[in-house]
C-alpha positions as a printed Julia matrix, in Angstrom:
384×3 Matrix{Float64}:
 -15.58  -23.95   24.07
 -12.34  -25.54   24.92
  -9.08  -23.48   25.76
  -7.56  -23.5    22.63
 -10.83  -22.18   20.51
 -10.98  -19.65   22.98
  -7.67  -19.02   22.23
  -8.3   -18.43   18.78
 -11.44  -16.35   18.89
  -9.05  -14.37   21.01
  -6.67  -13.97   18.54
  -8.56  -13.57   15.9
 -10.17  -10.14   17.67
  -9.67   -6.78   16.16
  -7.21   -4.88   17.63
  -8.28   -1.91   15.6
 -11.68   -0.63   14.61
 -12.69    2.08   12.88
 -16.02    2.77   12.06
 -17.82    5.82    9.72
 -14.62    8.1    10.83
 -14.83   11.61    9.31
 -13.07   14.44   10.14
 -12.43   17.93    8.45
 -10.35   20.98    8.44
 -13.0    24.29    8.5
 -14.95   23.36    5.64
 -12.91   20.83    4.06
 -13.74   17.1     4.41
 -10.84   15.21    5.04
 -11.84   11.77    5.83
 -15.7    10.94    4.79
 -17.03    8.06    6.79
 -13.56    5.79    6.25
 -14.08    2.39    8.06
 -11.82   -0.56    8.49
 -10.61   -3.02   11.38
  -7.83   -4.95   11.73
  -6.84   -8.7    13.21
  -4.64   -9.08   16.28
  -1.14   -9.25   14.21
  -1.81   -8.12   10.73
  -0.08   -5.29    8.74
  -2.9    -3.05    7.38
  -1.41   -0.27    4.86
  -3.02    3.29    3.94
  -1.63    3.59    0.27
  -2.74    6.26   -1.48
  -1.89    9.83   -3.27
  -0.5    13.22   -1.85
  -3.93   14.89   -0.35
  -6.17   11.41   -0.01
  -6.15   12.0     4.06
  -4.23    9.1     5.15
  -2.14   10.99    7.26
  -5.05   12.37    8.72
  -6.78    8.98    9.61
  -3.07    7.75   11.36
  -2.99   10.72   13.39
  -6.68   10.29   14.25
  -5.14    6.62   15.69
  -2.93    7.96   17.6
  -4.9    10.66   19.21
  -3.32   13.55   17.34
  -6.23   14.67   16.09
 -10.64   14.72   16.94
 -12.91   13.09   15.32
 -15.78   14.8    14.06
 -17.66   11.77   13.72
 -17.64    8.0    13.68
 -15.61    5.97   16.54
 -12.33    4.29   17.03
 -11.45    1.22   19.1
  -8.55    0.08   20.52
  -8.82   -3.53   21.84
 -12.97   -2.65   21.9
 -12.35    0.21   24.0
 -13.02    3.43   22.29
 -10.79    5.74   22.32
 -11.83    8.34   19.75
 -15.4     9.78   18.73
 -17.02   13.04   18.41
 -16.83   15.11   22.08
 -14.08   12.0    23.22
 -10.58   11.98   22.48
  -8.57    9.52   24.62
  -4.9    11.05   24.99
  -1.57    9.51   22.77
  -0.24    8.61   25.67
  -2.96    6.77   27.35
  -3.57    4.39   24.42
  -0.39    2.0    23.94
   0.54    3.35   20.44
   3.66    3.16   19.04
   4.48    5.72   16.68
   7.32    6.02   13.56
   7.49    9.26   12.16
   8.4    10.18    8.59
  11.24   12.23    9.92
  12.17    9.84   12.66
  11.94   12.82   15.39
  14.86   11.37   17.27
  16.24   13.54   20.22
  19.21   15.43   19.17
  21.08   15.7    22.56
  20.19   12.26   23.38
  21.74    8.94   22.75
  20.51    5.79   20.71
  20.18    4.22   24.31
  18.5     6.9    25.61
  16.36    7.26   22.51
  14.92    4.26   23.29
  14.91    4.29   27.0
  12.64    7.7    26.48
   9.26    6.08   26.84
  10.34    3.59   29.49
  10.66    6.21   32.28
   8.22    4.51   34.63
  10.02    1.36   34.52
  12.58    0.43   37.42
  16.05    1.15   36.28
  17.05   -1.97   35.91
  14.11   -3.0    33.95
  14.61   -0.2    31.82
  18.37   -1.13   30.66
  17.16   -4.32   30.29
  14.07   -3.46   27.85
  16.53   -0.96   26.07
  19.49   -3.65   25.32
  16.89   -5.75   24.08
  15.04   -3.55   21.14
  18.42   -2.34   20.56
  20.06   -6.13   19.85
  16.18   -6.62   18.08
  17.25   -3.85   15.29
  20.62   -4.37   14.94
  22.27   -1.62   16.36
  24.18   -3.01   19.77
  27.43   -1.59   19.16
  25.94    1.92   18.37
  24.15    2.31   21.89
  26.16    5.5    22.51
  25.89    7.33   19.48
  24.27   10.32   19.09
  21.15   10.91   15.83
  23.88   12.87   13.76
  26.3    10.26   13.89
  23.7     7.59   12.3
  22.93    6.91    8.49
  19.44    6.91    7.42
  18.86    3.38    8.09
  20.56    3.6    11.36
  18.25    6.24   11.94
  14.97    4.26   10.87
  16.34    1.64   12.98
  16.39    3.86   16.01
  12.75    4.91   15.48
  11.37    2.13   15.29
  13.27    0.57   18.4
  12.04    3.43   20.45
   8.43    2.66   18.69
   8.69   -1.05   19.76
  10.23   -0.53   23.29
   6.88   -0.1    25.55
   5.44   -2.64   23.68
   2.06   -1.17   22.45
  -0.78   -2.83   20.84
  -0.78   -1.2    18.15
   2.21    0.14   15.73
   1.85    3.48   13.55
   4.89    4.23   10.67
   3.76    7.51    8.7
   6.08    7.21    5.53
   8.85    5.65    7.26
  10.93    4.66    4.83
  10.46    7.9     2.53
  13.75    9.85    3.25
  15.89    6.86    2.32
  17.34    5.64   -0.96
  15.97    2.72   -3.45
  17.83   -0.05   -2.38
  17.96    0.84    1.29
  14.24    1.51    1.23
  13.5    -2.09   -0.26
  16.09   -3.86    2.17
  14.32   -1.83    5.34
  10.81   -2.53    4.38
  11.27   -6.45    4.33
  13.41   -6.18    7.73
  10.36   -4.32    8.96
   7.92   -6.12    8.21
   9.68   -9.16    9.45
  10.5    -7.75   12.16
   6.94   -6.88   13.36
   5.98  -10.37   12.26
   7.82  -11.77   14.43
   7.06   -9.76   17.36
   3.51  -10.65   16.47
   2.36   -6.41   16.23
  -0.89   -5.38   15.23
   0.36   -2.49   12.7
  -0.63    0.12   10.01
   1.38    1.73    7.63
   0.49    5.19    5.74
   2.35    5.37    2.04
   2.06    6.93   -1.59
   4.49    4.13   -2.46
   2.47    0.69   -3.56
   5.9    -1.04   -3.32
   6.56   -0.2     0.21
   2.75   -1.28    0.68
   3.01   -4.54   -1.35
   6.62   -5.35    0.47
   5.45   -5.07    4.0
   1.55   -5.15    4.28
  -1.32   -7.85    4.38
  -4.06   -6.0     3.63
  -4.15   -2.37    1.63
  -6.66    0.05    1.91
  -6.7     2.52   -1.35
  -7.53    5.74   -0.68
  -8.73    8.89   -2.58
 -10.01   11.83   -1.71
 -10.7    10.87    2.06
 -12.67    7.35    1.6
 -10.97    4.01    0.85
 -12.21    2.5    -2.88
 -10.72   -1.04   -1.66
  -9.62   -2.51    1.41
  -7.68   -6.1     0.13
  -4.91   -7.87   -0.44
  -2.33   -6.74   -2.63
  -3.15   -9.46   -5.68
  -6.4    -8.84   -5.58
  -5.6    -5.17   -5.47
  -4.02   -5.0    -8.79
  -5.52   -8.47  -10.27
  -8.98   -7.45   -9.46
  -9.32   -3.75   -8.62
 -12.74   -2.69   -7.9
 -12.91    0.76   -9.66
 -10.86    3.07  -12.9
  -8.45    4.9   -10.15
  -7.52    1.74   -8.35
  -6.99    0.29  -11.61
  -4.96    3.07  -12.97
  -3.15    3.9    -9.27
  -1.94    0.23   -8.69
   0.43   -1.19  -11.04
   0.71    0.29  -14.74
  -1.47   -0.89  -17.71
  -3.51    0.52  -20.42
  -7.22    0.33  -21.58
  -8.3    -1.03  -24.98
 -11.67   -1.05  -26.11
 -13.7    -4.74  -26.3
 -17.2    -5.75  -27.16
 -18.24   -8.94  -24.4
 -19.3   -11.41  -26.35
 -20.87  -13.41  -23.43
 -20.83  -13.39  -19.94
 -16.81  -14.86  -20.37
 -15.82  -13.99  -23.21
 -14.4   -10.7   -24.78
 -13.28   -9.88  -28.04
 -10.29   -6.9   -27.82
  -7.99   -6.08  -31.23
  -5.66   -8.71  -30.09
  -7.64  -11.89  -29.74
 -10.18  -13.02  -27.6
  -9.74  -13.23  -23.84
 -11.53  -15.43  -21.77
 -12.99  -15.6   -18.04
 -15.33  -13.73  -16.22
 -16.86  -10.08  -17.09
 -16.64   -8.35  -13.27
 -18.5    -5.01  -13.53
 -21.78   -3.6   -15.65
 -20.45   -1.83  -19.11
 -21.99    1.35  -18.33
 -23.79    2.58  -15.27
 -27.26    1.8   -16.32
 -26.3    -2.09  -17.23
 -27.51   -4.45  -14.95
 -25.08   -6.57  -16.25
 -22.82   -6.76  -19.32
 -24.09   -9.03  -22.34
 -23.56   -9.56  -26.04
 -22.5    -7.0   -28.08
 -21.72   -4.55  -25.02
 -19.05   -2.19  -25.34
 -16.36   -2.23  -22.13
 -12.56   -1.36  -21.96
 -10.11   -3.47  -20.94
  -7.17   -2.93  -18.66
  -4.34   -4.83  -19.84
  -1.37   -5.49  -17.77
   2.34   -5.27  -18.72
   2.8    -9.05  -17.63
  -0.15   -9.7   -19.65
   1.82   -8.83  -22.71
   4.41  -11.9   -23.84
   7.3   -10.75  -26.34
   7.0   -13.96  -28.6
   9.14  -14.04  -32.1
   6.65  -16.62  -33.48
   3.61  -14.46  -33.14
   1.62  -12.88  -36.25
   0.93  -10.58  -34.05
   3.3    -7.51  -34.32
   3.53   -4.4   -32.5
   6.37   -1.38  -33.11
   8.54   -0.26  -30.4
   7.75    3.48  -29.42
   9.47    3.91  -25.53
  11.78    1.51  -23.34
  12.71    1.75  -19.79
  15.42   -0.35  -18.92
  15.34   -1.44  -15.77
  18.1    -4.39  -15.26
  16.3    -7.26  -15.25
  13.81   -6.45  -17.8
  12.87   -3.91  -19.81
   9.22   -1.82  -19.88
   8.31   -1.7   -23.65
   5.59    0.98  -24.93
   3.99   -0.57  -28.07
   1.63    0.76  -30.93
  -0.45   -1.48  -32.27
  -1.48   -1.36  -35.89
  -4.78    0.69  -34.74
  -2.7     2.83  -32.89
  -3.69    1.98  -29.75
  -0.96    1.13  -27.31
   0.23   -1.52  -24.66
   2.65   -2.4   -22.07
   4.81   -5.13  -22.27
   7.64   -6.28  -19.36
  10.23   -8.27  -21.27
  13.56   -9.78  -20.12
  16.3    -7.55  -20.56
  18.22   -9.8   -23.15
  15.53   -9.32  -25.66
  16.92   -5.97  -26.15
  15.01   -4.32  -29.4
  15.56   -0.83  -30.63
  12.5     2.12  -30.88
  10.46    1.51  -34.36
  11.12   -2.16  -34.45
   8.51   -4.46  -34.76
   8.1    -7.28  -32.36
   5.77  -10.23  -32.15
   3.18  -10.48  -29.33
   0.94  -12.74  -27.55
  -1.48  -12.18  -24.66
  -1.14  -14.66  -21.39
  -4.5   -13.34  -19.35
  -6.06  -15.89  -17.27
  -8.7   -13.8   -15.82
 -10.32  -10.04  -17.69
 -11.09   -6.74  -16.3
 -13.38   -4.84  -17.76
 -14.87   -1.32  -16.73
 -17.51    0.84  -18.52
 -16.45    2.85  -21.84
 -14.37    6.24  -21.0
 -13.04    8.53  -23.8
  -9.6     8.82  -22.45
  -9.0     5.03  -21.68
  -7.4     3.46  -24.75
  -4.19    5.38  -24.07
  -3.95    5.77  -20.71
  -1.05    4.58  -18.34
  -0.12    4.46  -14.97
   2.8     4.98  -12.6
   4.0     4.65   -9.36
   2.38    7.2    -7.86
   3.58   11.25   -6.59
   6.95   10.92   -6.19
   6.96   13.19   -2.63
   4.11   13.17   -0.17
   2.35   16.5     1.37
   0.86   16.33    4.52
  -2.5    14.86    4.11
């Protein structure tokens, strides 16, 4: 093997592993056998509901908490299993918290400087001036936490985070306690930012926008075990169970009969491509005349004036660019549809419709699905 393929095996080593984790409080599982690695400078994300025990698993990283089974490896050394527990400080983790946890009485400089205390002096104002030029914030060295914004804060954090320069990079809702646009602006710095330092990082959230904006891979969890570890298209293009489909994204179930093993016949047409998952629990494997539901998409939906299709306007959310329709079909049955914010119709009008699906999901027959919709998630996190 020459020098350059061992360079790439090298690379291409996981940096994090963890394997049949599980850890409780008294009687309550937390985490049930979660597993998961991650490549030498990817973004993994833990996105997931208030309760699902991704806070849990990053503070089992980190060392904040046992394991009460299963193993974690840092670089292939282990670092966490059941009687073992490796301390924080021992296992070149970086760490931004949801509430920052700067120092009060201490400067941004200092901040920073606070995990560099066995470097030489010198050294240590050296590493310092550099994370501080790296986020921005060079002519705010002297300031003290209460004279920073939010994002100055953030900032801070993460520069103290970065400034030892671990192997690994934890952020627990780190963008949380800021406001839309800041939040949106921060994530992309972020994860450019750790991109370009080339960190191996994972981020906890309840937000999938935060996840989709800075992670490469997304692990879905609920109720202590992740349903899907992917990307993020695949995530909500191809989601593997009912709450990942209902979690990620919005949409809305209608009921469909497969009419072979690509085709499916819904109230609005026919839809084409291939049937992913049995109908019902005992199919080996959908076929004719099987009854499925649907999830439909709101950019599945096309607002199109020439359509015989028609559907009447019950709810709109404006939201600038476009607007989020709610539409009853004649069955009753409603959809989604996102439509450019110039087409501009008011509630009970009737609009023509067309479907643009190049691919179908279909899940087994549930009693509740046909008017079902999603959102964004909790809007606050509890520790979980």
């Amino acid at each position: 093997m020459n020098a350059r393929a061992q360079l790439s095996e090298a690379n291409n080593e996981a940096v994090l592993a963890l394997k049949g984790v599980r850890q409780a409080f008294g009687d309550v599982q937390v985490v049930r056998g979660l597993s998961f690695s991650l490549a030498r400078g990817a973004i993994g994300c833990l996105l997931g509901p208030s309760g699902c025990g991704k806070t849990t698993v990053l503070r089992c990283i980190a060392g904040l908490e046992p394991l009460r089974s299963g193993e974690i490896r840092l670089e292939g050394a282990l670092v966490s299993a059941a009687g073992l527990l490796v301390a924080p400080e021992r296992r070149g983790v970086g760490m931004v918290f949801q509430d920052y946890a700067l120092f009060p009485h201490l400067s941004v400089a200092d901040n920073i400087a606070f995990g560099l205390r066995d470097l030489p002096r010198a050294a240590r104002s050296r590493r310092v001036a550099e994370c501080i030029g790296t986020v921005g914030l060079a002519d705010l060295a002297r300031k003290y936490p209460h004279e920073l914004s939010g994002g100055q804060q953030q900032r801070v954090a993460l520069a103290r985070a970065i400034a030892p320069r671990p192997q690994l990079l934890l952020l627990d809702e780190p963008f949380s306690n800021l406001d839309v646009d800041l939040r949106e602006r921060l994530s992309q710095e972020t994860r450019d930012l750790i991109k370009r330092l080339g960190i191996t990082a994972v981020l906890v959230t309840h937000d999938q926008h935060e996840a989709f904006a800075v992670a490469d891979e997304i692990g879905i969890m609920h109720e202590g075990e992740i349903q899907q570890w992917d990307n993020p298209y695949n995530l909500y293009h191809k989601p593997a169970n009912r709450f990942i489909a209902d979690f990620v994204g919005q949409g809305v179930f209608l009921p469909g009969t497969v009419l072979s093993a690509r085709q499916v016949s819904i109230e609005l047409g026919t839809l084409k491509g291939e049937i992913p998952l049995a109908c019902s629990p005992g199919c080996a494997a959908c076929g004719k005349g099987c009854q499925v539901d649907v999830l439909l998409r709101p950019d599945d939906v096309i607002h199109d004036d020439r359509s015989k299709l028609r559907a009447e306007v019950m709810q709109k959310a404006f939201r600038g660019a476009e607007i989020l329709y709610t539409l009853r079909l004649d069955s009753g049955h409603k959809v989604l549809a996102l439509v450019p914010s110039h087409h501009n119709h008011a509630l009970g009008e009737r609009i023509g419709i067309r479907l643009d699906v190049d691919h179908v999901v279909t899940f087994p027959p549930h009693a509740d699905a046909v008017t079902a919709d999603s959102t964004n998630g909790p809007s606050a996190e509890a520790r979980s």
